[in-house]
PyMOL Python script that loads the backbone (N, CA, C, O; Angstrom):
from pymol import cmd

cmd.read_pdbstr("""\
ATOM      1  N   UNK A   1      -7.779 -78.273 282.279  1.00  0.00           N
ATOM      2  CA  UNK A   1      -8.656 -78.800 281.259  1.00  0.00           C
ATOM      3  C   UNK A   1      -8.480 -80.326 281.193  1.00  0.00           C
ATOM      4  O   UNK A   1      -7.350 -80.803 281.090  1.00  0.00           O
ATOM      5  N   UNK A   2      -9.748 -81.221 281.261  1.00  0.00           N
ATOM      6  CA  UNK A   2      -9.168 -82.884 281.113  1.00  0.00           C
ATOM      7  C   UNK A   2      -8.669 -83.102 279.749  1.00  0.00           C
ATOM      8  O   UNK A   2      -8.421 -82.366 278.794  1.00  0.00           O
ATOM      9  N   UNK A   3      -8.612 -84.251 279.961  1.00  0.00           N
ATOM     10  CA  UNK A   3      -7.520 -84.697 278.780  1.00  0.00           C
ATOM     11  C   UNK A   3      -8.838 -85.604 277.865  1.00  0.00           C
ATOM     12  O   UNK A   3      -9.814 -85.949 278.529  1.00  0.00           O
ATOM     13  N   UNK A   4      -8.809 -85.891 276.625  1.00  0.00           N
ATOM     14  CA  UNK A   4      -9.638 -86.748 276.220  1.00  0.00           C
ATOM     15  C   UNK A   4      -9.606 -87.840 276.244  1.00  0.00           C
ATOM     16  O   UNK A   4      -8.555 -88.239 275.742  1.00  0.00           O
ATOM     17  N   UNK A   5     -10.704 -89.202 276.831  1.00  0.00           N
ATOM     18  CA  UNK A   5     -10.065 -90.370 277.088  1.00  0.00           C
ATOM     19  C   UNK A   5      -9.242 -91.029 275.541  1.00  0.00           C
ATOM     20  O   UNK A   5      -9.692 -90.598 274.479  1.00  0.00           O
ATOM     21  N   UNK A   6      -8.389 -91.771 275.500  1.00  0.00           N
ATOM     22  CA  UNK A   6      -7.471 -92.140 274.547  1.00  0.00           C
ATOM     23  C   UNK A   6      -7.777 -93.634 274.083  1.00  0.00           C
ATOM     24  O   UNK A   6      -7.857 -94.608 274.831  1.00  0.00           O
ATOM     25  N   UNK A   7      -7.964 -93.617 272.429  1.00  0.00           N
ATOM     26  CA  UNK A   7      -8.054 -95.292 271.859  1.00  0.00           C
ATOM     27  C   UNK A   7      -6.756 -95.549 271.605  1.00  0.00           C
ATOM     28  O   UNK A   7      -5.798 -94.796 271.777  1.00  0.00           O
ATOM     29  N   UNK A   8      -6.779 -97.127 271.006  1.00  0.00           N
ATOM     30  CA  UNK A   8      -5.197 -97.282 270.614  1.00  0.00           C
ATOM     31  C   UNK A   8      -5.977 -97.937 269.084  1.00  0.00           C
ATOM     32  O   UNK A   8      -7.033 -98.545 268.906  1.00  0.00           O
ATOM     33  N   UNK A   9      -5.365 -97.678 268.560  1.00  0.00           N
ATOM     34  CA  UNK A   9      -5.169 -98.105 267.088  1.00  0.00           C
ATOM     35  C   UNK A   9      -4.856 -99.429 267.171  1.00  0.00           C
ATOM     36  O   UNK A   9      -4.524 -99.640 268.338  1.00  0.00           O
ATOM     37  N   UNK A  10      -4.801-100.292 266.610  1.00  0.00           N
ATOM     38  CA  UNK A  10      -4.188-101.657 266.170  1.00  0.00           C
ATOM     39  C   UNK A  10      -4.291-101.397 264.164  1.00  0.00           C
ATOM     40  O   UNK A  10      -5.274-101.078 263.496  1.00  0.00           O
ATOM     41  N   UNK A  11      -3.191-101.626 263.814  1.00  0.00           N
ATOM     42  CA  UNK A  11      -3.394-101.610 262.361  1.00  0.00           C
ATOM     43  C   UNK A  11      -2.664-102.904 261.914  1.00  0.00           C
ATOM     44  O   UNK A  11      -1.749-103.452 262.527  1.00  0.00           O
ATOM     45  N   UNK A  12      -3.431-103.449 260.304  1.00  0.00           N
ATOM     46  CA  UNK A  12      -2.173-105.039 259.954  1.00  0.00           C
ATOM     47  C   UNK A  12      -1.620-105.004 258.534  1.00  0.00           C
ATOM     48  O   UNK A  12      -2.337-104.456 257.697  1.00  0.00           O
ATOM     49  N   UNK A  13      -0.967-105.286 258.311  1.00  0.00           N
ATOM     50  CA  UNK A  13      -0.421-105.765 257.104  1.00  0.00           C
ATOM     51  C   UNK A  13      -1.627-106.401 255.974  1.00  0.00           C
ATOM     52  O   UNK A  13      -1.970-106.093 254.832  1.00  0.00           O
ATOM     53  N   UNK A  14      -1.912-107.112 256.649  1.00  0.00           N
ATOM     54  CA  UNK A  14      -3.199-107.512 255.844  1.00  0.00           C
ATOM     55  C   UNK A  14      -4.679-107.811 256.076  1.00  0.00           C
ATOM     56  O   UNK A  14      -4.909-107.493 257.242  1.00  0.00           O
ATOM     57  N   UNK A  15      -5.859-108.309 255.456  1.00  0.00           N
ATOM     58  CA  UNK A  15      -7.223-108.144 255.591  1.00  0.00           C
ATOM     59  C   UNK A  15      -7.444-109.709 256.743  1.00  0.00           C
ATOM     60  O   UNK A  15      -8.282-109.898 257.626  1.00  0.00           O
ATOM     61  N   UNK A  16      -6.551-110.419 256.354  1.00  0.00           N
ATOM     62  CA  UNK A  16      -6.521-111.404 257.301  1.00  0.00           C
ATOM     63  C   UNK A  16      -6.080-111.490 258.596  1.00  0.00           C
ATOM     64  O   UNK A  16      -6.382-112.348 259.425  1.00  0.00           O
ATOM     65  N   UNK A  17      -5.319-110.511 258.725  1.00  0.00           N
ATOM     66  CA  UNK A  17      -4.663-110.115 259.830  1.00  0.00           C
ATOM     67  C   UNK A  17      -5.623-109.780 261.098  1.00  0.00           C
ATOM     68  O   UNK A  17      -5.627-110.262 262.231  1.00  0.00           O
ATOM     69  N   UNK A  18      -6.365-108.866 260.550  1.00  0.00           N
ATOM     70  CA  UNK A  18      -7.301-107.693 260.706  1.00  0.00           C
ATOM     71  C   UNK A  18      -8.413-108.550 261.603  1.00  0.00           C
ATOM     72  O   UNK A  18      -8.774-108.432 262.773  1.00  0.00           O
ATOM     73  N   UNK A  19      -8.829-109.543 260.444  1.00  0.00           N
ATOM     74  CA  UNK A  19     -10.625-110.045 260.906  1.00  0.00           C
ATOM     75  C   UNK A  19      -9.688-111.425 261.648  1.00  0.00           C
ATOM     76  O   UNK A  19     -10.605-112.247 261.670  1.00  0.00           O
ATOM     77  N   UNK A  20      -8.854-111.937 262.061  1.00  0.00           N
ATOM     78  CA  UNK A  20      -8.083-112.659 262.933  1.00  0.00           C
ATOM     79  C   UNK A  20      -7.914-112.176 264.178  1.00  0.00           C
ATOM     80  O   UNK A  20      -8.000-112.876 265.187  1.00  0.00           O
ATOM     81  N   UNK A  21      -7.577-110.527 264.168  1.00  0.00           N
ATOM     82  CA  UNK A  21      -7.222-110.101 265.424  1.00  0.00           C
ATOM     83  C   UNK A  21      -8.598-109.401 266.124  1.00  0.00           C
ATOM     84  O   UNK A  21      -8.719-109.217 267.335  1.00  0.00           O
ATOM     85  N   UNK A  22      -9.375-109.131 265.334  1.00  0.00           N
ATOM     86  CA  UNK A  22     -11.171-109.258 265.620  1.00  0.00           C
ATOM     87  C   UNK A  22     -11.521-110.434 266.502  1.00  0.00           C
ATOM     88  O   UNK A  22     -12.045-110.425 267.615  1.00  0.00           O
ATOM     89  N   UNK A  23     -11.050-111.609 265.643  1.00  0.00           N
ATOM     90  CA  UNK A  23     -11.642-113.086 266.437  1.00  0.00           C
ATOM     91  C   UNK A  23     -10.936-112.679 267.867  1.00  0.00           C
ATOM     92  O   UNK A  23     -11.635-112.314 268.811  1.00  0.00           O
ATOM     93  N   UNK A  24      -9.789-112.749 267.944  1.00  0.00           N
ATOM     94  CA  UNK A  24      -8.606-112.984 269.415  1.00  0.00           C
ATOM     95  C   UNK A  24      -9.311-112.060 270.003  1.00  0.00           C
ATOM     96  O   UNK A  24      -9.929-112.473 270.985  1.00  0.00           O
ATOM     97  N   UNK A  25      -9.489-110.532 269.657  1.00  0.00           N
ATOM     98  CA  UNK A  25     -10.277-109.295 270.972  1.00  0.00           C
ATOM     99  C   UNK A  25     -11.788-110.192 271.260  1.00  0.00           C
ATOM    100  O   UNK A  25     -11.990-110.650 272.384  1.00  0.00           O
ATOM    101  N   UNK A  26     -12.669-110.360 270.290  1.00  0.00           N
ATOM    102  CA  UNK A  26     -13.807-111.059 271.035  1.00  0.00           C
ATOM    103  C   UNK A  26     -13.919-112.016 271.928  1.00  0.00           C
ATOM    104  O   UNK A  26     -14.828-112.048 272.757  1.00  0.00           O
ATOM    105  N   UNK A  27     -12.698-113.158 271.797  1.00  0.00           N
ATOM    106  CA  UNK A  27     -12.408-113.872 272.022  1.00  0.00           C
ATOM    107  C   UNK A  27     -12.230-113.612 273.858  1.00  0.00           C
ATOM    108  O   UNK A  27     -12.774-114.165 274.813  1.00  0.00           O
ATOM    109  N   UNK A  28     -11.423-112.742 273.781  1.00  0.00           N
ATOM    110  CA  UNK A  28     -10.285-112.575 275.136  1.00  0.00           C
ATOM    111  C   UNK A  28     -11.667-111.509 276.053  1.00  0.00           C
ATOM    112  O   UNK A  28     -11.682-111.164 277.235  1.00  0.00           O
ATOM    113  N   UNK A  29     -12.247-111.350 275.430  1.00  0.00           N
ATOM    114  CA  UNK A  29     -13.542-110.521 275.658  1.00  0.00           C
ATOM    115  C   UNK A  29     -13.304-109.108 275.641  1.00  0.00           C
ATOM    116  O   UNK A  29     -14.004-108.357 276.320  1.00  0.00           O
ATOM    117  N   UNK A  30     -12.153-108.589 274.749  1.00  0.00           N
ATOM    118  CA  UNK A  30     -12.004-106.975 275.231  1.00  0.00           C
ATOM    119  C   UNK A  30     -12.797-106.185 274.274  1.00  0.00           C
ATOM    120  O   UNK A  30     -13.124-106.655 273.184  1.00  0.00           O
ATOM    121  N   UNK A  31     -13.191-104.719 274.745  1.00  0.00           N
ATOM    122  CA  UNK A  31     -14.138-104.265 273.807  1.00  0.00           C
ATOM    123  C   UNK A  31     -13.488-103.487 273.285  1.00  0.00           C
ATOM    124  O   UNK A  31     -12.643-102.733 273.769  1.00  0.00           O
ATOM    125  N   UNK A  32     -14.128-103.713 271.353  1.00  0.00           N
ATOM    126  CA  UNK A  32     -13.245-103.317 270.544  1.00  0.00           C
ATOM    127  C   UNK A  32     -13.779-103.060 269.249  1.00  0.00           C
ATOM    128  O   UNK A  32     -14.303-104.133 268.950  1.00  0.00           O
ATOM    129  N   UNK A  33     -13.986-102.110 268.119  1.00  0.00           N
ATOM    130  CA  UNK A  33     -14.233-101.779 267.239  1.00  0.00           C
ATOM    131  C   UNK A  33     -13.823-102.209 266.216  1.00  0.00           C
ATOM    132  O   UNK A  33     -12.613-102.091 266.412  1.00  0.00           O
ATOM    133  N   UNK A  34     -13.956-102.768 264.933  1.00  0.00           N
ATOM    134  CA  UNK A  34     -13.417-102.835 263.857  1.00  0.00           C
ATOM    135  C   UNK A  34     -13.927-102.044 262.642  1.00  0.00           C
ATOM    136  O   UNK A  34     -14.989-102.225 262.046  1.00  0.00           O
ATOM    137  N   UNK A  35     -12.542-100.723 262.273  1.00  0.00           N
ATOM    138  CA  UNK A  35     -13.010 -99.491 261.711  1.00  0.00           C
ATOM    139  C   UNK A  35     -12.220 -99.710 260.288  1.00  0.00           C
ATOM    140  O   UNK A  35     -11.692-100.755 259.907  1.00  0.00           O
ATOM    141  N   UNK A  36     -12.299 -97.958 259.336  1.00  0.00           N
ATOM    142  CA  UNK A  36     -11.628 -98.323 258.226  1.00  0.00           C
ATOM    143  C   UNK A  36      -9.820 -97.289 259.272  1.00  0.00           C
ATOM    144  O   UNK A  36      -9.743 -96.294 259.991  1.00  0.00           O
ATOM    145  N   UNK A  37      -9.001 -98.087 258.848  1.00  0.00           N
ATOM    146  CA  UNK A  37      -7.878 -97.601 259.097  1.00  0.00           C
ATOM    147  C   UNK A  37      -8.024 -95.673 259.293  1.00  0.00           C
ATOM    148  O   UNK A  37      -8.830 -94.984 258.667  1.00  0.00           O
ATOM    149  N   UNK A  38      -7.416 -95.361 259.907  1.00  0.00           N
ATOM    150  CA  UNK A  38      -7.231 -93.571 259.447  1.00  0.00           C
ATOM    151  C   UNK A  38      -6.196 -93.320 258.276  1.00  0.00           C
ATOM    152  O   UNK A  38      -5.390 -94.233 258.093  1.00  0.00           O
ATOM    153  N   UNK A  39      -6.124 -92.424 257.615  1.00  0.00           N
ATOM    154  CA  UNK A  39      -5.509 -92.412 256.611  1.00  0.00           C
ATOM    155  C   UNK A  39      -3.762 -92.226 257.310  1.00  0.00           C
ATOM    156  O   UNK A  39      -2.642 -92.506 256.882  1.00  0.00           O
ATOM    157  N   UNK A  40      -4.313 -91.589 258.613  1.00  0.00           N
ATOM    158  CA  UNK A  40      -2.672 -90.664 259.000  1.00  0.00           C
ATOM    159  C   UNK A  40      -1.524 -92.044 259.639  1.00  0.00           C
ATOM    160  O   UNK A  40      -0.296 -91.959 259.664  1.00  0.00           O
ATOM    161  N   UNK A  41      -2.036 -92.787 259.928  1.00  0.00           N
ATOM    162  CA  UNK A  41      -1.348 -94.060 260.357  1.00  0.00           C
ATOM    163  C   UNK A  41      -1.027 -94.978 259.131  1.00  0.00           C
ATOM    164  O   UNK A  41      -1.747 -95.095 258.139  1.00  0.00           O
ATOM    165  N   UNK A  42       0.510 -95.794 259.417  1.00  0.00           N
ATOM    166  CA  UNK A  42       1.012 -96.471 258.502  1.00  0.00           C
ATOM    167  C   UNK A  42       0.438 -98.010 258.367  1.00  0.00           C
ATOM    168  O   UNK A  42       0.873 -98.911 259.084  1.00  0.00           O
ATOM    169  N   UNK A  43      -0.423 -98.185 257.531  1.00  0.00           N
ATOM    170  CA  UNK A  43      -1.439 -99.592 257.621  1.00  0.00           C
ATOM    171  C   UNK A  43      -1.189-100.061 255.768  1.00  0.00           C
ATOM    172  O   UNK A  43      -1.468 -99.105 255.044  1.00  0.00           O
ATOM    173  N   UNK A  44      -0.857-100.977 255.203  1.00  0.00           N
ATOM    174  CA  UNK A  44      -0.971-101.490 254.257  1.00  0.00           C
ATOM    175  C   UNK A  44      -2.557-102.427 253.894  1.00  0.00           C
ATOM    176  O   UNK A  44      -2.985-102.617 252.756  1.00  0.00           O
ATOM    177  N   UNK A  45      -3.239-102.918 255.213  1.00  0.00           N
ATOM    178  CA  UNK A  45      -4.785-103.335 255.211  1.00  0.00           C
ATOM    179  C   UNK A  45      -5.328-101.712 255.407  1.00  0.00           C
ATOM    180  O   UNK A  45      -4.663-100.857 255.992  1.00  0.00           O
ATOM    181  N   UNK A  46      -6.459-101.512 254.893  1.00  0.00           N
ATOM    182  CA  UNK A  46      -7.576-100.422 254.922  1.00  0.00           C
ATOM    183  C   UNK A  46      -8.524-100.835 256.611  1.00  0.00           C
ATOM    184  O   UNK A  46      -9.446-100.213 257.139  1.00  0.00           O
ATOM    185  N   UNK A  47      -7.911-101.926 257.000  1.00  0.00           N
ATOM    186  CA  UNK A  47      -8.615-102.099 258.505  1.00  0.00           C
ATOM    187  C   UNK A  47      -8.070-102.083 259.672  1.00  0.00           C
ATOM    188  O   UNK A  47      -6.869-102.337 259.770  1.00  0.00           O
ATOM    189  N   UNK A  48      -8.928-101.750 260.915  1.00  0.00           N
ATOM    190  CA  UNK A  48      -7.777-101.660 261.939  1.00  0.00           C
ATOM    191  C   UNK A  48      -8.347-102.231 263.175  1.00  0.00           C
ATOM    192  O   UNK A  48      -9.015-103.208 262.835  1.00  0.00           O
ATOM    193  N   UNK A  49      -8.386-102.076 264.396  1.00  0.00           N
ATOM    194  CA  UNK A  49      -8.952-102.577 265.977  1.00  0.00           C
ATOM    195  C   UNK A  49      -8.732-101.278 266.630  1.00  0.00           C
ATOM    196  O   UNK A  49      -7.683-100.658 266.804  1.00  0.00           O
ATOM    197  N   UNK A  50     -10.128-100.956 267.002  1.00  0.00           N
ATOM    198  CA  UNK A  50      -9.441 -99.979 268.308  1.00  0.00           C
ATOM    199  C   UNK A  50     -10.104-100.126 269.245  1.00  0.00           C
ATOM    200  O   UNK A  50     -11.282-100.482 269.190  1.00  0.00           O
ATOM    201  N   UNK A  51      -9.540 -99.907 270.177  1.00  0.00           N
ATOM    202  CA  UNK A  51     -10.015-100.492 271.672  1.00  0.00           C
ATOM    203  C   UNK A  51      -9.358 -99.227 272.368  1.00  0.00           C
ATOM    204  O   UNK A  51      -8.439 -98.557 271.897  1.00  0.00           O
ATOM    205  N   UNK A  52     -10.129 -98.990 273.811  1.00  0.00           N
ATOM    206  CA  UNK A  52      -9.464 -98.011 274.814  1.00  0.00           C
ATOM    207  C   UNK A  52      -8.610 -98.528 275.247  1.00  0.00           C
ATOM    208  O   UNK A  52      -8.509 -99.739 275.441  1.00  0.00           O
ATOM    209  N   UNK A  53      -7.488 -97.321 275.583  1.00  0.00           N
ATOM    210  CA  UNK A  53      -5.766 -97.464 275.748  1.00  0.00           C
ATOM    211  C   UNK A  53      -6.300 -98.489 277.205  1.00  0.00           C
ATOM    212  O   UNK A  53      -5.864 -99.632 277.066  1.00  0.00           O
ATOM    213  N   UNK A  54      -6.991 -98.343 278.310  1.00  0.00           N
ATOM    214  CA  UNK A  54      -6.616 -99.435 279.406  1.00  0.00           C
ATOM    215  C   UNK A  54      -6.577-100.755 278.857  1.00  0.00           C
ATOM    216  O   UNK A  54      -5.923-101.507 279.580  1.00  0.00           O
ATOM    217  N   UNK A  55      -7.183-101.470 277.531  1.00  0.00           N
ATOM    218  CA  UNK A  55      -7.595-102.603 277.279  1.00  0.00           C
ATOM    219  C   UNK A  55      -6.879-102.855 276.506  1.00  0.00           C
ATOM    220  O   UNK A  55      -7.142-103.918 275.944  1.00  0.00           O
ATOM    221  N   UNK A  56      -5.137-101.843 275.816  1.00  0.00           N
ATOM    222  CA  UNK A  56      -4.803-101.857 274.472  1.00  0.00           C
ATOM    223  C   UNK A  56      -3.407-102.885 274.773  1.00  0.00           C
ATOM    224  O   UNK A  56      -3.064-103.523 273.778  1.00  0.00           O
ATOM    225  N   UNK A  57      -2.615-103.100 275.967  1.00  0.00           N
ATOM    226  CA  UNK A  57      -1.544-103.776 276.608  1.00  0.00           C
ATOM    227  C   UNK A  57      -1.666-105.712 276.722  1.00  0.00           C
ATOM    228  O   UNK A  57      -0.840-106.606 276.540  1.00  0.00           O
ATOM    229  N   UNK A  58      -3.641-105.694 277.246  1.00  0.00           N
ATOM    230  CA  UNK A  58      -3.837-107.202 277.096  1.00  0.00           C
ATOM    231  C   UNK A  58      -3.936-107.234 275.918  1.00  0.00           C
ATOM    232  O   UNK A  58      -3.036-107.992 275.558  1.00  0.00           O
ATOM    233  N   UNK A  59      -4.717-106.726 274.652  1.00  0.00           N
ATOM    234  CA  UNK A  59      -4.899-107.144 273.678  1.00  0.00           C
ATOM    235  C   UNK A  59      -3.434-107.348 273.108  1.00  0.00           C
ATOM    236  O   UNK A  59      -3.056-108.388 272.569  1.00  0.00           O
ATOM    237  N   UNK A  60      -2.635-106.178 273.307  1.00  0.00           N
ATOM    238  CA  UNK A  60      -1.332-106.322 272.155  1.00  0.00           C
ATOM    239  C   UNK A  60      -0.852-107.579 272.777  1.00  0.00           C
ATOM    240  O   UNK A  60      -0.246-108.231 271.927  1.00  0.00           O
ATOM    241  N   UNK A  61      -0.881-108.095 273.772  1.00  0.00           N
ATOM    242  CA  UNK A  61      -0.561-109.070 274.562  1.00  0.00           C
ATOM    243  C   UNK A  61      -1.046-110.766 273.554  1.00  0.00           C
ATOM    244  O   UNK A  61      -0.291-111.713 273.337  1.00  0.00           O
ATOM    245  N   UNK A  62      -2.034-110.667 273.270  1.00  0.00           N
ATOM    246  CA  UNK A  62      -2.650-111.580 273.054  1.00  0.00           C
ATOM    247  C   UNK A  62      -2.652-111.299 271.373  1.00  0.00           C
ATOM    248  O   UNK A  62      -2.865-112.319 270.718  1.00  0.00           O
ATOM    249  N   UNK A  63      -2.494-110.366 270.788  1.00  0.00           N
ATOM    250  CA  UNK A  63      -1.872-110.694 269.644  1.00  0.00           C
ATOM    251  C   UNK A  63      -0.747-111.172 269.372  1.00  0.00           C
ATOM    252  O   UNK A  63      -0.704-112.254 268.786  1.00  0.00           O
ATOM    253  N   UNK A  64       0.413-110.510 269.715  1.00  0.00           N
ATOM    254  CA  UNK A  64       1.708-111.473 269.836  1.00  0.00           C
ATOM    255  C   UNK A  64       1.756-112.719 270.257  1.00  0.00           C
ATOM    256  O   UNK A  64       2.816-113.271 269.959  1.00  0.00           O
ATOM    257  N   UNK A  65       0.765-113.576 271.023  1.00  0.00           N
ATOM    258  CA  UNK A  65       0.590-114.844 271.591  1.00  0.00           C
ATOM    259  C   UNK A  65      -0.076-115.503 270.605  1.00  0.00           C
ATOM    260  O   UNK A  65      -0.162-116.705 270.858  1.00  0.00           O
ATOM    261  N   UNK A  66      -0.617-115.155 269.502  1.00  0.00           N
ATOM    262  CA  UNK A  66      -1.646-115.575 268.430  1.00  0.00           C
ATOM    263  C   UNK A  66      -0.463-115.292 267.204  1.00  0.00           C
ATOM    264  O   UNK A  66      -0.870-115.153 266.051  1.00  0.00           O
ATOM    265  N   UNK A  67       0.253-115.252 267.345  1.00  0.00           N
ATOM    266  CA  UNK A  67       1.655-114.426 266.179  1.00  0.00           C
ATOM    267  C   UNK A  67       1.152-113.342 265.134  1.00  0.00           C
ATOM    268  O   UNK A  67       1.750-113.051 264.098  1.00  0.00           O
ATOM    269  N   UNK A  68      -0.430-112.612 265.714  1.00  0.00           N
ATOM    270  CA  UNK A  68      -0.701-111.689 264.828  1.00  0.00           C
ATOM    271  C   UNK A  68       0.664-110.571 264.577  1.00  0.00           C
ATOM    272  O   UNK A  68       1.587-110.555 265.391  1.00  0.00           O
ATOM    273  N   UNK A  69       0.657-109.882 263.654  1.00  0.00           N
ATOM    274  CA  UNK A  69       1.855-108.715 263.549  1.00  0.00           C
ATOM    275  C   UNK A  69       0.826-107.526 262.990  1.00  0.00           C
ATOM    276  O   UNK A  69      -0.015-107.394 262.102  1.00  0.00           O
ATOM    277  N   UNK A  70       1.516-106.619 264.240  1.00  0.00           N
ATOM    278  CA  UNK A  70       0.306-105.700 263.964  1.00  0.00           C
ATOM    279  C   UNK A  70       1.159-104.205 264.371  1.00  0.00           C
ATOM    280  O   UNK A  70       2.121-104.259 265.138  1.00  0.00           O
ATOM    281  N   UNK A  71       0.599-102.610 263.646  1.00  0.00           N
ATOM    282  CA  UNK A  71       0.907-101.502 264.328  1.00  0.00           C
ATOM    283  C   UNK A  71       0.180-101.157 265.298  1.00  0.00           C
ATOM    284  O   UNK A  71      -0.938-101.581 265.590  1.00  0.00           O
ATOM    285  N   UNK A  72       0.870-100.299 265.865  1.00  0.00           N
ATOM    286  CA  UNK A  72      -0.182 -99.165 266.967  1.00  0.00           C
ATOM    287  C   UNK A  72       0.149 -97.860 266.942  1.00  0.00           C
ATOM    288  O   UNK A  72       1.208 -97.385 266.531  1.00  0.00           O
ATOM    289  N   UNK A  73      -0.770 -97.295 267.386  1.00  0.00           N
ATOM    290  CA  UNK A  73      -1.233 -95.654 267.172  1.00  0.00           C
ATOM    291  C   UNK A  73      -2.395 -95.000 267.868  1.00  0.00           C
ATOM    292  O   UNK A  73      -3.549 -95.272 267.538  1.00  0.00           O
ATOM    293  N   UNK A  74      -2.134 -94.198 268.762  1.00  0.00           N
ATOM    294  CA  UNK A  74      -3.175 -93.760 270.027  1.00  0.00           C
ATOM    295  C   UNK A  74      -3.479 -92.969 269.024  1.00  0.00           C
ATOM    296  O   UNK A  74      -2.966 -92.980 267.905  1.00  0.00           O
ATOM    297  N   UNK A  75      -4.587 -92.055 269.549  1.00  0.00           N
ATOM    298  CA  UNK A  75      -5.580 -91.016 269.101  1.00  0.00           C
ATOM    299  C   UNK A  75      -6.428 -90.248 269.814  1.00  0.00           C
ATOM    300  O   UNK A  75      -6.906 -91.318 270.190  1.00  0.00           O
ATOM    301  N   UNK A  76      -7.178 -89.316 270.451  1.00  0.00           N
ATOM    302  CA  UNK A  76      -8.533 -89.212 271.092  1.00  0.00           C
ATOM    303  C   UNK A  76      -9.890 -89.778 271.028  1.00  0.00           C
ATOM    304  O   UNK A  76     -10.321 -89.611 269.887  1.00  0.00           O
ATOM    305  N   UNK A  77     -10.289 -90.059 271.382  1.00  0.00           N
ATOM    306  CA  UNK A  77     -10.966 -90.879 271.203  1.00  0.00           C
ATOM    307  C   UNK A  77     -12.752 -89.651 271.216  1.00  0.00           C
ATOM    308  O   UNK A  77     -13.329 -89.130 272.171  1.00  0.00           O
ATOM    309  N   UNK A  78     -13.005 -89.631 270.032  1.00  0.00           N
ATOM    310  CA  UNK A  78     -14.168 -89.639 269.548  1.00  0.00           C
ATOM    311  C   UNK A  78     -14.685 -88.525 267.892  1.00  0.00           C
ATOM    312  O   UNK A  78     -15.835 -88.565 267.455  1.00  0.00           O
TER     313      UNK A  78
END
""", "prot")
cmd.dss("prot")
cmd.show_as("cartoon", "prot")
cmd.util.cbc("prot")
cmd.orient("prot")
């Protein structure tokens, strides 16, 4: 049976965090959603980034280079 392709979560501390690490994914050009958090993941902002797991390593990449501080949390994706 395949597997379902997989998102990664990005979650932040805060609302600024959030629409910051929005700018950096558009930015870096990766494609990426900005949703309301899931409830089951540990997020103190109600917002999150998700992008597919191949694209989720540059982005976390380029958040830490931007000093965003952020969680992660895969899922299935749809």
């Amino acid at each position: 049976m395949p597997t379902s392709p997989t998102i990664v979560i990005f979650t932040f501390e805060t609302t600024h965090q959030a629409l910051w690490a929005e700018d950096v994914a558009r930015e870096q050009g990766v494609p990426h959603e900005m949703a309301p958090a899931p409830p089951e993941v540990d997020a103190k902002c109600g917002l999150s980034v998700r992008t597919p797991a191949g694209h989720a390593d540059d982005l976390a990449t380029a958040f830490e280079a931007e000093g965003i501080e952020f969680g992660r949390a895969q899922a299935p994706e749809g």
